[in-house]
C-alpha positions in Angstrom: 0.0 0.0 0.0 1.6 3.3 -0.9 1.6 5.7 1.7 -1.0 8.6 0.8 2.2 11.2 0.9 3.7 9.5 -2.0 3.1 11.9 -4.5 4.0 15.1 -3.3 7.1 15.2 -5.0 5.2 14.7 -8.4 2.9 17.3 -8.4 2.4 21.3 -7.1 1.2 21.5 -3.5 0.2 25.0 -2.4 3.3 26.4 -0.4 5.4 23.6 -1.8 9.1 24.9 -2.5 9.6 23.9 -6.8 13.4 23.0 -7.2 13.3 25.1 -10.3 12.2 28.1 -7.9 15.4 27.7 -5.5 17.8 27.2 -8.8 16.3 30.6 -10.4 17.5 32.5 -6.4 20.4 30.6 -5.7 21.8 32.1 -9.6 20.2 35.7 -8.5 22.2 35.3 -5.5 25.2 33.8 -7.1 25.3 36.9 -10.1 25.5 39.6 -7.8 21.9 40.9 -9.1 20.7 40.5 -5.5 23.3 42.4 -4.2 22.5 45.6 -7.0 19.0 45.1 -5.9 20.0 45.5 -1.9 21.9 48.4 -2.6 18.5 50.6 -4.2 16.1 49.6 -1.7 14.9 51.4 0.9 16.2 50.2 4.4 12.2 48.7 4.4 13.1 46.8 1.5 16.7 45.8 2.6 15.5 44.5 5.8 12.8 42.6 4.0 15.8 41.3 1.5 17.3 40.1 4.3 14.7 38.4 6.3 14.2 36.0 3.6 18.1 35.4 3.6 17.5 34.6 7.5 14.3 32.4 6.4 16.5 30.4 4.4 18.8 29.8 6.8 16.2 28.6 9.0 15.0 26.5 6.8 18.0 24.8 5.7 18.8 24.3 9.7 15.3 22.9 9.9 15.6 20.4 6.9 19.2 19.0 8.5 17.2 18.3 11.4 14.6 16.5 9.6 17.2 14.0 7.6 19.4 13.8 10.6 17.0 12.1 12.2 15.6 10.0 9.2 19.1 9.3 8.1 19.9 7.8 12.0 16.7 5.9 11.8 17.9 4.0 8.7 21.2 3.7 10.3 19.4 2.5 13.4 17.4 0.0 11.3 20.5 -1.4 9.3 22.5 -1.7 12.2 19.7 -4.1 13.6 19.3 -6.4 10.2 16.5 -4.1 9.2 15.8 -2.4 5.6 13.5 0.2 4.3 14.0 -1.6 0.5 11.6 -4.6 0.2 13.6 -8.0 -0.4 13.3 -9.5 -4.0 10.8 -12.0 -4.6 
């Protein structure tokens, strides 16, 4: 039975992160655009700029937990004999 989560990976989910949407900001980030765009905005708008860099950074601390722990779990279960991947038949 496949669990009812399955799909989320294959297909758009309201507030669901698209990889193509964190390639497109990591190469704004990367071509110095954000920095030109920091520079002209209004101290409103810088500190907005940078409260989504913070977010981000959040984020990425959250997501290390997350696979921390489901990375030791598999370890955990390997350790003991046990597998996620079903055996052949």
């Amino acid at each position: 039975m496949e669990s009812e989560y399955t799909d989320l990976w294959k297909i758009d989910q309201p507030g669901m992160l698209r990889l193509k949407d964190i390639e497109e900001f990591k190469e704004y980030l990367s071509s110095g655009r954000w920095a030109e765009d920091f520079d002209f905005r209004t101290q409103d708008g810088q500190d907005e700029m940078l409260d989504l860099i913070e977010s981000l950074f959040d984020l990425c601390d959250t997501a290390d937990q997350v696979l921390t722990k489901k990375l030791y779990q598999r370890m955990s279960g390997i350790a003991q004999g046990q597998s996620d991947t079903p055996m052949p038949e």
